[in-house]
C-alpha positions in Angstrom: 0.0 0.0 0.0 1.4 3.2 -0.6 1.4 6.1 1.3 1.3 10.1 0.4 1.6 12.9 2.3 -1.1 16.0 0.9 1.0 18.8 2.6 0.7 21.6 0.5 3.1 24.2 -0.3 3.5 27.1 2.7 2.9 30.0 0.0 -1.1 28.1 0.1 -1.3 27.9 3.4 -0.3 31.6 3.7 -2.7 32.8 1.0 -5.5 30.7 2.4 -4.7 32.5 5.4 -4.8 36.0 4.2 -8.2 35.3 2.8 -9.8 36.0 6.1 -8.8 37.1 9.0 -9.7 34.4 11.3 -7.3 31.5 9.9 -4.4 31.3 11.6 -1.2 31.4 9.9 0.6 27.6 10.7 3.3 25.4 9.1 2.2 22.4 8.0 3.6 19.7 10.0 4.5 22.0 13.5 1.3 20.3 15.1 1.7 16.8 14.7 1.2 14.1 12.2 -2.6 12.6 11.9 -2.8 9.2 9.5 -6.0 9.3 7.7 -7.2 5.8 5.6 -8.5 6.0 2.3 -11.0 3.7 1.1 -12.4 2.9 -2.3 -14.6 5.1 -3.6 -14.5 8.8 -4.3 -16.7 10.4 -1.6 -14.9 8.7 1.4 -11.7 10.3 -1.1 -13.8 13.3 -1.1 -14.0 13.9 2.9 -10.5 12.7 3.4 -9.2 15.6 1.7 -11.2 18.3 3.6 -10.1 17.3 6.5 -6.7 17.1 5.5 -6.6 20.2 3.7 -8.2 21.7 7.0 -5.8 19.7 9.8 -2.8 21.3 7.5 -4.2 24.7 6.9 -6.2 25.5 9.8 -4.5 23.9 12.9 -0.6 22.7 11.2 -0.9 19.2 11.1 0.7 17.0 8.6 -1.5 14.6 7.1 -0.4 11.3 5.7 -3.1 8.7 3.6 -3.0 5.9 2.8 -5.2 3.8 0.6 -7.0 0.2 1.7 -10.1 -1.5 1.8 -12.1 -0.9 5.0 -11.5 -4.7 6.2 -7.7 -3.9 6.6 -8.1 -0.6 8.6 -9.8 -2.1 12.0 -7.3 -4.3 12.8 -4.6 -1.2 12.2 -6.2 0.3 15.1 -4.3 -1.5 17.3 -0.9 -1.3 15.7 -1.1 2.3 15.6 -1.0 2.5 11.5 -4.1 4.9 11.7 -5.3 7.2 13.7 -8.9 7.8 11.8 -11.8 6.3 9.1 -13.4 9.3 8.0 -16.8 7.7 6.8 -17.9 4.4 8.3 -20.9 2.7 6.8 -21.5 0.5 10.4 -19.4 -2.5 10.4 -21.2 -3.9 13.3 -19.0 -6.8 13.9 -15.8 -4.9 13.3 -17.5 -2.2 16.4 -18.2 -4.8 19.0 -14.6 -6.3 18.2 -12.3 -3.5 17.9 -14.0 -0.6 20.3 -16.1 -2.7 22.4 -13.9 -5.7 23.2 -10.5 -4.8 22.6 -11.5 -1.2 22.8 -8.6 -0.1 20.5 -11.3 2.7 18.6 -14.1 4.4 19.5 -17.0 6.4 17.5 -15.7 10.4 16.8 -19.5 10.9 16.0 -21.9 11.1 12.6 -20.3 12.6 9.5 -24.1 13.9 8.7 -24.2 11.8 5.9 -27.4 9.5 4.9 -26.0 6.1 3.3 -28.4 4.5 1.0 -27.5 1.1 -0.7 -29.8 -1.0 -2.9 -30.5 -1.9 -6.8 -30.5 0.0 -9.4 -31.4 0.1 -12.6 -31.1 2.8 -15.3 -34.1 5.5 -15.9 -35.3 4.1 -19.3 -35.5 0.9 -18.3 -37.9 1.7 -15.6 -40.2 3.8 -18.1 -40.1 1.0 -20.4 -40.0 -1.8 -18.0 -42.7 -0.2 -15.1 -42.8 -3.2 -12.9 -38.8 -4.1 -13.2 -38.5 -1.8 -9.9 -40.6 -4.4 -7.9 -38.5 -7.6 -6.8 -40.9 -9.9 -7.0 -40.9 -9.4 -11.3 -37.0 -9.5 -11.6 -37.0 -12.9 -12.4 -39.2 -11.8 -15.3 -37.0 -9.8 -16.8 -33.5 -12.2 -15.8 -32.6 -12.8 -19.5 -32.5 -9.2 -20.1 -29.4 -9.4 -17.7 -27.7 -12.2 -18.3 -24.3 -12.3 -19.6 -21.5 -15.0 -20.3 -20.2 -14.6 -16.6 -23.8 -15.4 -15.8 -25.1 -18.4 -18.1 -28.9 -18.2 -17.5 -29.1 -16.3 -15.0 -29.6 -12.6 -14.6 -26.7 -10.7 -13.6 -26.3 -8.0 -10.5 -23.2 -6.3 -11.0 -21.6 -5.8 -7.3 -18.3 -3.4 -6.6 -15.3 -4.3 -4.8 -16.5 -7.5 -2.9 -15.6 -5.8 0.5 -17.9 -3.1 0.2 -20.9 -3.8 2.2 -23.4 -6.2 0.7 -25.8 -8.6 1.4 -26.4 -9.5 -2.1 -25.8 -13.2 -2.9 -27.8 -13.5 0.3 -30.8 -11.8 -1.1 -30.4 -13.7 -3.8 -30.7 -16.9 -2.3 -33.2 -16.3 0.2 -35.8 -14.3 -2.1 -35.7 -17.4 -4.7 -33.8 -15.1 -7.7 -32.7 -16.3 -11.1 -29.3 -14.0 -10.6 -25.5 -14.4 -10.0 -23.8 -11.5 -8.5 -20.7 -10.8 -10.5 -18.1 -8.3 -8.9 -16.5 -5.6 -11.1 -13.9 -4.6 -8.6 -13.8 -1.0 -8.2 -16.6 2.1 -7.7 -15.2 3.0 -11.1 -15.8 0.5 -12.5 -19.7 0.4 -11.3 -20.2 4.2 -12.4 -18.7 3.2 -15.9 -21.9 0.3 -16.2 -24.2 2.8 -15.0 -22.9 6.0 -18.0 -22.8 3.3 -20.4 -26.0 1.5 -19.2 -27.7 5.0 -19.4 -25.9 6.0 -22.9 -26.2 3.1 -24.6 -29.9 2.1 -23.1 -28.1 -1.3 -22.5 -29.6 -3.0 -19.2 -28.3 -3.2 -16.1 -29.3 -4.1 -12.8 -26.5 -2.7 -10.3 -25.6 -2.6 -6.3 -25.1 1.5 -5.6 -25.4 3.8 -3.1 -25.3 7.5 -2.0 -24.0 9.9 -1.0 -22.7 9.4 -4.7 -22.0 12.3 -7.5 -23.4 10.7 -9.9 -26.7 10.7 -9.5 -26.4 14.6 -10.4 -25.3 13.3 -13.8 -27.3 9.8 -14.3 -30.9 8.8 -14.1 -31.3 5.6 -11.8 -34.2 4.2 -10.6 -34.2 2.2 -7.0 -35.3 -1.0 -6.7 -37.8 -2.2 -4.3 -36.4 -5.3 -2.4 -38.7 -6.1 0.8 -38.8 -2.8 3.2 -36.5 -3.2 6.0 -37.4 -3.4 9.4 -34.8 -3.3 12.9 -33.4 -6.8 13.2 -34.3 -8.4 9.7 -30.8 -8.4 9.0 -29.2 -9.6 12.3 -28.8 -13.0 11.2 -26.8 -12.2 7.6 -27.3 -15.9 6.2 -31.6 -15.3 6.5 -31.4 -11.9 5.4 -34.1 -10.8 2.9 -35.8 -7.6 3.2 -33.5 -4.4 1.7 -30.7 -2.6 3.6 -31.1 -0.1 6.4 -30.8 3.3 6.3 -27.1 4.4 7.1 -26.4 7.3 9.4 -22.8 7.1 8.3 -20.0 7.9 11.7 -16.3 8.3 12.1 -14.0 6.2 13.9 -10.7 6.8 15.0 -8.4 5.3 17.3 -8.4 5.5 21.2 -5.1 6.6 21.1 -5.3 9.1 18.8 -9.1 10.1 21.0 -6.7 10.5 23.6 -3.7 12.4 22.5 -4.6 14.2 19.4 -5.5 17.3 20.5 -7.5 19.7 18.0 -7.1 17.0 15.2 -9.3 14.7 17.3 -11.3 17.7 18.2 -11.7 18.7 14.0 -12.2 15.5 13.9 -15.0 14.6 16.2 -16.6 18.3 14.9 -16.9 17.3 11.4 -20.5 17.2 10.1 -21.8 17.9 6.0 -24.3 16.9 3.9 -24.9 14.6 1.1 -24.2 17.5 -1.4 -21.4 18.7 0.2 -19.8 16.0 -0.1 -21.1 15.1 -4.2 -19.9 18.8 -4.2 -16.5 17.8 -4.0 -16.4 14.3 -5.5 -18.2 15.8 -8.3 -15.2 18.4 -8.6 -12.6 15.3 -8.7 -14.7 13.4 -11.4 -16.2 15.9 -13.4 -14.1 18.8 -13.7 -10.6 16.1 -13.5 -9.5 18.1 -10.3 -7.3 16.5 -7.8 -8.9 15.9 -4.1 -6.5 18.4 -2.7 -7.8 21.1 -5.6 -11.0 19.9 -5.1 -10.8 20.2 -1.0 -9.3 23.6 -1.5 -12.4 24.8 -3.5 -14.6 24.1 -1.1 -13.0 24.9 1.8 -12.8 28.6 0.0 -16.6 28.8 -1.0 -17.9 27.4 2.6 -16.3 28.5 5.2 -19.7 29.5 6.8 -20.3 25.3 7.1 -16.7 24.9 8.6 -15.9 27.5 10.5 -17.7 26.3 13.7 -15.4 22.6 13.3 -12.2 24.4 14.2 -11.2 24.1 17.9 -11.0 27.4 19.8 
């Protein structure tokens, strides 16, 4: 895995600075070093590089990332390797083992984002295909998805298989004629999705918000069976649709305990859903990089971040 530092220049810092009168003028790196973990898709990318670009140019941190799945950063609590996930999507197993039992992490609080995951197909195929959006008629239409990684059975195209899903699970339990096929990457599901869309080529995809996208792409949601608290405790019987997501931050107990104003930015940290497709629609769109991207918005909205910096 490799690891980057995003410390900017100190000329930015200082112009950032003069921009108004409240930032203070640091050095990037005088305050400490925090170690943020990057996972794989672009909004988690997205709030990483905020708060970076604010630990470094507010308080005079330096911030070092690195990227991994969200299976390998838990157990890196406990070695020390990071100090902070900066968009959790619950993990309740990981939560009873790493802050509750070995109590090497705790919660630093809700990120304010609303996590959604289902199935999705594309816009047209919902106006053409009304009842495709009701579960109980997708075996109906299987052979409109099937494909040669499939044989005869409809396809649902999955990410990066340690993303959170329940889908070969639903699968099974609600009696489907579909194989879940993994592309690999968040890129790699957004590409389906333009090309779905472009091409009116069907697709029937795991996605989620927050997400850019959807200000770019018609997709239509799915409706599995509504969820309701505890239909999903036992993960082998699941079959009703995933829960809302109030999405949180974890970060180490160390780092709770010794980091100062980064734990305090940190813990303070709260945005929206188009906050956040804000930025990752900056990276994607407009080909910025997540520090130019963090910079922008961290220029245009200080009103939403001033009250996260420590006194």
């Amino acid at each position: 895995m490799r690891t980057k530092l995003l410390a900017a220049p100190l000329v930015v810092a200082l112009l950032l600075s003069s921009c108004s009168s409240e930032a203070p003028e640091t050095t990037a790196g005088s305050a400490g070093t925090v170690k943020i973990d990057v996972h794989g898709w672009v909004g988690y990318e997205a709030t990483a590089a905020v708060l970076a670009y604010l630990l470094e140019h507010e308080l005079g941190y330096t911030v070092q990332t690195r990227k991994t799945t969200e299976d390998k950063s838990w157990p890196d609590f406990e070695s020390g390797k990071v100090d902070v996930i900066v968009e959790n999507w619950s993990h309740p197993k990981e939560k009873k083992l790493y802050i509750e039992q070995k109590k090497v992490a705790i919660s630093a609080g809700l990120t304010g984002n609303k996590g959604v995951i289902g199935w999705y197909v594309p816009e047209w195929m919902a106006r053409k295909y009304p009842d495709i959006v009701n579960y109980r008629s997708l075996n109906k239409y299987a052979p409109l998805f099937k494909t040669a990684k499939t044989g005869n059975a409809g396809q649902v195209l999955d990410g990066d298989p340690t993303f959170v899903t329940n889908d070969e699970t639903l699968i099974r339990n609600l009696g489907l004629n579909y194989k879940v096929v993994y592309s690999g990457s968040e890129d790699a599901l957004i590409k389906a999705a333009q090309e779905a869309t472009e091409n009116r080529t069907p697709v029937l995809m795991y996605f989620y918000e927050p997400q850019w996208l959807f200000t770019k792409v018609k997709l239509v949601k799915v409706n599995l069976p509504a969820y309701a608290i505890g239909c999903d405790d036992d993960l082998t019987k699941v079959a009703c649709d995933y829960p809302p997501y109030l999405l949180d931050k974890i970060v180490s107990t160390r780092f709770a305990r010794t980091g100062g104003k980064a734990y305090e930015l940190v813990r303070n940290f709260t945005w929206t859903n188009d906050h956040q497709n804000k930025v990752a629609g900056d990276m994607v769109s407009k080909r910025m990089s997540a520090q130019e991207a963090a910079k922008k918005w961290v220029e245009e909205n200080k009103i939403v971040w001033k009250d996260w910096i420590p006194r």
